[in-house]
C-alpha positions as CSV (number, residue, x, y, z in Angstrom):
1,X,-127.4,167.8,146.0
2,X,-125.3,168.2,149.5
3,X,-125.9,165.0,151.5
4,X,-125.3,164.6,154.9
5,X,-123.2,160.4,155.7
6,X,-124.4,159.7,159.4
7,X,-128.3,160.6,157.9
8,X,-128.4,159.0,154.6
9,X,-126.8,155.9,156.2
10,X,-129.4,156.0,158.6
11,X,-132.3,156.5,156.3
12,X,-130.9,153.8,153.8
13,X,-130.3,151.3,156.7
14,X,-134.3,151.6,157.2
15,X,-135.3,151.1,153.6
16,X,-133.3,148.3,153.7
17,X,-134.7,146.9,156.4
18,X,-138.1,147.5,155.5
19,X,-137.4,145.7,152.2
20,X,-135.7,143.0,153.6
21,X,-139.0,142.5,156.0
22,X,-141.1,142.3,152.7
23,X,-138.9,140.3,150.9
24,X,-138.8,137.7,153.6
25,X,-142.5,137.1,153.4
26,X,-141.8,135.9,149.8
27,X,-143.1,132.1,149.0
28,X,-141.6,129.5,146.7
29,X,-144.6,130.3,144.7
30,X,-144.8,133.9,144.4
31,X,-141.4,133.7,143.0
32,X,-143.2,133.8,139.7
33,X,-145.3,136.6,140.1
34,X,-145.2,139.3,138.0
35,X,-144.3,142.8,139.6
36,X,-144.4,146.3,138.4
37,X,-141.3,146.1,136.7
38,X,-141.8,145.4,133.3
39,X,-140.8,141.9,132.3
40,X,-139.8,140.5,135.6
41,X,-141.1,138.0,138.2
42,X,-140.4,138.5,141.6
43,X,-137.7,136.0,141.3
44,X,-135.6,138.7,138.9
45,X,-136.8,141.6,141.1
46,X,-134.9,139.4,144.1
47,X,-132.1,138.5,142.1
48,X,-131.5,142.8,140.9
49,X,-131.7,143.1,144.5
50,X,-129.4,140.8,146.1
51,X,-126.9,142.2,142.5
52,X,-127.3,145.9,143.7
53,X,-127.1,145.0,147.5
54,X,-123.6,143.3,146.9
55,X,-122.6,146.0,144.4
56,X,-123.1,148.8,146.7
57,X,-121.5,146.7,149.3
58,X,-118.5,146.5,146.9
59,X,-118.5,150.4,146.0
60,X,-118.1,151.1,149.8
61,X,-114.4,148.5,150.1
62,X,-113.1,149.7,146.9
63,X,-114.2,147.6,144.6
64,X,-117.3,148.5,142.7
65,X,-115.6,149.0,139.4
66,X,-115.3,145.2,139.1
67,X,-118.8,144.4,137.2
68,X,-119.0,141.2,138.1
69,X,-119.4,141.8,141.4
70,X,-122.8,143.7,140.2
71,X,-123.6,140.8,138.0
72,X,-127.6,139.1,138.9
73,X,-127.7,135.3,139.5
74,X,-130.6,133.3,140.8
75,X,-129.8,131.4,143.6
76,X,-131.3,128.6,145.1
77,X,-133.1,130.2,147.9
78,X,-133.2,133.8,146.9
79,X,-134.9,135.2,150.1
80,X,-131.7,133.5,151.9
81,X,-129.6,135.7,148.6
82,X,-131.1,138.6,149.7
83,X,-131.0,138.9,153.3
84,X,-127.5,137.9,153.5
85,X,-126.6,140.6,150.7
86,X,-128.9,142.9,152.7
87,X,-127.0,142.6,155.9
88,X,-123.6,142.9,153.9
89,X,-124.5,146.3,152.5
90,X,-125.7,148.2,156.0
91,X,-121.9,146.5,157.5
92,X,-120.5,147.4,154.8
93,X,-121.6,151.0,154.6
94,X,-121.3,151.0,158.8
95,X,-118.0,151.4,157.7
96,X,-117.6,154.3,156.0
97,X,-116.1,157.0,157.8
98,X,-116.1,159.9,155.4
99,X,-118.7,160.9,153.0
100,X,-116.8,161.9,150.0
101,X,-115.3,157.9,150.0
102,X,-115.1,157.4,145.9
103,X,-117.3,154.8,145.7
104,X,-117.8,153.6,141.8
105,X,-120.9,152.5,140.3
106,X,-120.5,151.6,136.6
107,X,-124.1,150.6,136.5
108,X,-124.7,154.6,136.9
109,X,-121.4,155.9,135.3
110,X,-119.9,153.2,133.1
111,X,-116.1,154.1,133.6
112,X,-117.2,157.3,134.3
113,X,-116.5,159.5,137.7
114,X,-117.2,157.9,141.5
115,X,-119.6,159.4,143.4
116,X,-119.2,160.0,146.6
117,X,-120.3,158.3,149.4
118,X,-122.7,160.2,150.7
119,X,-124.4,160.5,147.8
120,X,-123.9,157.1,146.6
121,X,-126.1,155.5,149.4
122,X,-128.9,158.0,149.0
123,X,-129.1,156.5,145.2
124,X,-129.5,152.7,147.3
125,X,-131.0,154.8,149.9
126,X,-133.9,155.6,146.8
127,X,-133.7,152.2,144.9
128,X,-134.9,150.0,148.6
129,X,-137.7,152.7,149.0
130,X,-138.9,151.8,145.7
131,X,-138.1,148.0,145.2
132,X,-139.8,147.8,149.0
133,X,-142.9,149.0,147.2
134,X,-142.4,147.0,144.2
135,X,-142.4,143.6,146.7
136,X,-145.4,145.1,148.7
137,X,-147.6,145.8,145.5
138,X,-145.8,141.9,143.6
139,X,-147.2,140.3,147.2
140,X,-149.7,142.3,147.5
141,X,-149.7,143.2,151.0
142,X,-149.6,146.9,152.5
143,X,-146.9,149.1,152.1
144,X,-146.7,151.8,154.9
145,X,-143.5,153.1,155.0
146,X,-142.9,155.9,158.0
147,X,-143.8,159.1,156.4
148,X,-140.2,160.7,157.0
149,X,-138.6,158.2,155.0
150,X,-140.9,158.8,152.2
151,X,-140.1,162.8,152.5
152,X,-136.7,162.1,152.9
153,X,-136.6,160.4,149.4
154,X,-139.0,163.2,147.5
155,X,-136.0,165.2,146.8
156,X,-133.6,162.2,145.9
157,X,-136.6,161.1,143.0
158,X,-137.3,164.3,141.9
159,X,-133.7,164.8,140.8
160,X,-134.1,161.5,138.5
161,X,-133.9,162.4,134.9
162,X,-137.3,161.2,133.6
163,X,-135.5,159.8,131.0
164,X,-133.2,157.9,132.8
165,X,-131.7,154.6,131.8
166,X,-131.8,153.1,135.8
167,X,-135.6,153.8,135.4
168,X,-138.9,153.3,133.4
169,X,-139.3,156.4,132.2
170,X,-141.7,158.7,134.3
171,X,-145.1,159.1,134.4
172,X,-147.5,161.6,135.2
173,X,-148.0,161.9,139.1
174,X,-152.1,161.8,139.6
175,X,-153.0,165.5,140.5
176,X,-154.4,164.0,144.0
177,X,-151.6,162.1,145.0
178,X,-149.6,161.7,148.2
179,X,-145.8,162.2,148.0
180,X,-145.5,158.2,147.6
181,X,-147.2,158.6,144.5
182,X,-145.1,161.3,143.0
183,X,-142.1,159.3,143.6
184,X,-143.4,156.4,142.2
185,X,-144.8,158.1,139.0
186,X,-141.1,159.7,138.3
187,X,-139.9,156.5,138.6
188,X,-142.2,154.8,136.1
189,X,-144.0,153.2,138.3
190,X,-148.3,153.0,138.4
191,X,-149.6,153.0,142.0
Protein backbone atom coordinates (compact mmCIF):
# COMPACT_ATOMS: atom_id res chain seq x y z
CA UNK A 1 0.00 0.00 0.00
CA UNK A 2 1.94 3.31 -1.40
CA UNK A 3 2.06 5.83 1.44
CA UNK A 4 2.75 9.24 1.08
CA UNK A 5 5.62 10.68 4.61
CA UNK A 6 4.63 14.45 4.85
CA UNK A 7 0.62 12.99 5.04
CA UNK A 8 0.83 10.04 7.24
CA UNK A 9 3.06 12.10 9.54
CA UNK A 10 0.48 14.50 9.59
CA UNK A 11 -2.41 12.24 10.16
CA UNK A 12 -0.50 10.25 12.89
CA UNK A 13 0.57 13.48 14.65
CA UNK A 14 -3.34 14.07 15.02
CA UNK A 15 -4.30 10.65 16.39
CA UNK A 16 -1.69 11.15 18.70
CA UNK A 17 -2.79 14.13 19.78
CA UNK A 18 -6.29 13.20 20.08
CA UNK A 19 -5.23 10.27 22.25
CA UNK A 20 -2.98 12.02 24.31
CA UNK A 21 -6.05 14.64 24.97
CA UNK A 22 -8.08 11.47 26.20
CA UNK A 23 -5.50 9.98 27.96
CA UNK A 24 -4.87 13.03 30.04
CA UNK A 25 -8.36 13.12 31.35
CA UNK A 26 -7.41 9.70 33.04
CA UNK A 27 -7.91 9.68 37.09
CA UNK A 28 -5.90 7.74 39.73
CA UNK A 29 -9.03 5.78 39.92
CA UNK A 30 -10.01 4.90 36.54
CA UNK A 31 -6.65 3.44 36.22
CA UNK A 32 -8.45 0.21 37.07
CA UNK A 33 -11.03 0.19 34.80
CA UNK A 34 -11.50 -2.31 32.50
CA UNK A 35 -11.35 -1.42 28.65
CA UNK A 36 -12.22 -3.20 25.50
CA UNK A 37 -9.16 -4.95 25.40
CA UNK A 38 -9.44 -8.13 26.74
CA UNK A 39 -7.74 -8.52 30.14
CA UNK A 40 -6.51 -5.13 30.66
CA UNK A 41 -7.24 -2.10 32.92
CA UNK A 42 -6.69 1.21 31.68
CA UNK A 43 -3.45 1.24 33.61
CA UNK A 44 -1.99 -1.76 30.94
CA UNK A 45 -3.72 -0.03 28.04
CA UNK A 46 -1.49 3.23 29.24
CA UNK A 47 1.49 1.36 29.86
CA UNK A 48 1.15 -0.63 25.89
CA UNK A 49 0.96 2.94 24.92
CA UNK A 50 3.68 4.77 26.46
CA UNK A 51 5.78 0.93 25.18
CA UNK A 52 4.62 1.48 21.54
CA UNK A 53 4.98 5.33 21.69
CA UNK A 54 8.78 4.90 22.73
CA UNK A 55 9.23 1.93 20.30
CA UNK A 56 8.18 3.74 17.29
CA UNK A 57 10.21 6.62 18.60
CA UNK A 58 13.15 4.16 18.55
CA UNK A 59 12.33 2.62 14.95
CA UNK A 60 12.54 6.23 13.51
CA UNK A 61 16.70 6.85 15.30
CA UNK A 62 17.73 3.48 14.33
CA UNK A 63 17.06 1.60 17.03
CA UNK A 64 13.91 -0.31 17.12
CA UNK A 65 15.39 -3.75 16.86
CA UNK A 66 16.52 -3.38 20.51
CA UNK A 67 13.28 -5.01 22.38
CA UNK A 68 13.75 -3.51 25.29
CA UNK A 69 13.21 -0.43 24.20
CA UNK A 70 9.45 -1.79 23.35
CA UNK A 71 9.33 -3.41 26.65
CA UNK A 72 5.77 -2.03 28.98
CA UNK A 73 6.45 -0.81 32.49
CA UNK A 74 4.06 0.90 34.83
CA UNK A 75 5.20 3.98 36.01
CA UNK A 76 4.32 5.93 38.76
CA UNK A 77 2.25 8.56 37.09
CA UNK A 78 1.37 6.88 33.84
CA UNK A 79 -0.56 9.85 32.21
CA UNK A 80 2.93 11.81 32.95
CA UNK A 81 4.52 8.14 30.95
CA UNK A 82 2.43 8.80 28.21
CA UNK A 83 2.49 12.29 27.32
CA UNK A 84 6.12 12.50 27.53
CA UNK A 85 6.40 9.24 25.23
CA UNK A 86 3.69 10.89 23.10
CA UNK A 87 5.62 14.02 22.54
CA UNK A 88 8.95 11.86 21.90
CA UNK A 89 7.33 9.97 19.03
CA UNK A 90 5.79 13.16 16.84
CA UNK A 91 9.77 14.77 17.38
CA UNK A 92 11.04 11.94 16.72
CA UNK A 93 9.12 11.16 13.48
CA UNK A 94 9.44 15.22 12.72
CA UNK A 95 12.60 13.95 11.82
CA UNK A 96 12.45 11.81 9.28
CA UNK A 97 13.29 13.05 6.07
CA UNK A 98 12.72 10.17 3.71
CA UNK A 99 9.98 7.75 3.71
CA UNK A 100 11.62 4.52 2.85
CA UNK A 101 13.89 5.18 6.39
CA UNK A 102 14.20 1.24 7.59
CA UNK A 103 12.57 1.60 10.56
CA UNK A 104 12.33 -2.02 12.45
CA UNK A 105 9.48 -3.28 14.48
CA UNK A 106 10.09 -6.70 15.88
CA UNK A 107 6.82 -6.57 17.59
CA UNK A 108 5.41 -6.79 13.82
CA UNK A 109 8.33 -8.71 12.08
CA UNK A 110 10.33 -10.48 14.84
CA UNK A 111 13.90 -10.31 13.13
CA UNK A 112 12.16 -10.12 10.06
CA UNK A 113 12.37 -7.17 7.26
CA UNK A 114 12.06 -3.15 8.24
CA UNK A 115 9.32 -1.39 6.98
CA UNK A 116 9.65 1.63 5.71
CA UNK A 117 8.92 4.68 7.18
CA UNK A 118 6.15 5.71 5.61
CA UNK A 119 4.42 2.93 6.16
CA UNK A 120 5.66 2.27 9.48
CA UNK A 121 3.80 5.44 11.00
CA UNK A 122 0.59 4.66 9.28
CA UNK A 123 0.70 1.25 11.40
CA UNK A 124 1.07 3.93 14.82
CA UNK A 125 -0.87 6.21 12.56
CA UNK A 126 -3.86 3.18 12.98
CA UNK A 127 -2.91 1.87 16.51
CA UNK A 128 -3.61 5.87 18.21
CA UNK A 129 -6.96 5.92 16.16
CA UNK A 130 -7.93 2.84 17.87
CA UNK A 131 -6.40 2.98 21.44
CA UNK A 132 -7.98 6.81 21.26
CA UNK A 133 -11.23 5.02 21.07
CA UNK A 134 -10.35 2.38 23.47
CA UNK A 135 -9.61 5.41 26.29
CA UNK A 136 -12.85 7.23 25.08
CA UNK A 137 -15.20 4.08 25.45
CA UNK A 138 -12.67 2.78 29.11
CA UNK A 139 -13.64 6.64 30.36
CA UNK A 140 -16.57 6.72 28.83
CA UNK A 141 -16.75 9.99 27.39
CA UNK A 142 -17.39 10.83 23.54
CA UNK A 143 -15.18 9.95 20.90
CA UNK A 144 -15.52 12.28 17.81
CA UNK A 145 -12.64 11.96 15.88
CA UNK A 146 -12.63 14.48 12.58
CA UNK A 147 -14.18 12.36 9.92
CA UNK A 148 -11.06 12.51 7.57
CA UNK A 149 -9.00 10.91 10.00
CA UNK A 150 -11.32 8.19 10.35
CA UNK A 151 -11.42 7.73 6.34
CA UNK A 152 -7.89 8.12 6.23
CA UNK A 153 -7.47 4.99 8.39
CA UNK A 154 -10.36 2.71 6.60
CA UNK A 155 -7.91 1.60 4.17
CA UNK A 156 -4.93 1.05 6.68
CA UNK A 157 -7.61 -1.42 8.89
CA UNK A 158 -8.93 -3.10 6.14
CA UNK A 159 -5.53 -4.41 5.10
CA UNK A 160 -5.31 -6.08 8.75
CA UNK A 161 -5.28 -9.78 8.49
CA UNK A 162 -8.34 -10.71 10.59
CA UNK A 163 -6.26 -13.14 11.97
CA UNK A 164 -3.62 -11.06 13.03
CA UNK A 165 -1.47 -11.52 16.06
CA UNK A 166 -1.24 -7.39 16.91
CA UNK A 167 -5.15 -7.71 17.05
CA UNK A 168 -8.25 -9.47 18.53
CA UNK A 169 -9.35 -11.15 15.84
CA UNK A 170 -12.15 -9.38 13.79
CA UNK A 171 -15.56 -9.22 14.04
CA UNK A 172 -18.42 -8.76 12.00
CA UNK A 173 -18.89 -5.04 11.14
CA UNK A 174 -22.89 -4.32 11.95
CA UNK A 175 -24.52 -4.08 8.46
CA UNK A 176 -25.60 -0.33 9.50
CA UNK A 177 -22.49 0.88 10.65
CA UNK A 178 -20.46 4.01 10.09
CA UNK A 179 -16.84 3.67 8.87
CA UNK A 180 -15.72 3.90 12.67
CA UNK A 181 -17.48 0.83 13.22
CA UNK A 182 -16.01 -1.15 10.46
CA UNK A 183 -12.57 -0.29 11.65
CA UNK A 184 -13.28 -1.23 14.91
CA UNK A 185 -15.02 -4.61 14.15
CA UNK A 186 -11.77 -5.66 11.99
CA UNK A 187 -9.92 -4.90 14.78
CA UNK A 188 -11.81 -6.92 17.33
CA UNK A 189 -13.21 -4.40 18.83
CA UNK A 190 -17.34 -4.16 19.90
CA UNK A 191 -18.66 -0.55 19.47
Amino acid sequence: MPTDLARMRALDARAVRLSAGLVRQTTVADLVRDTPCAGWTLADLLAHMTAQHRGFAAAARGRGGDLAVWAAEGGADPVADHEAAAADVLAAFADVADGDQPFALPEFTAGGPAFPAARAIGFHFLDYVVHAWDVATTLEVPFTPDADLVEAVLPLAMAVPAASAAFAPALSAPPDGDTLSRILTRLGRRP
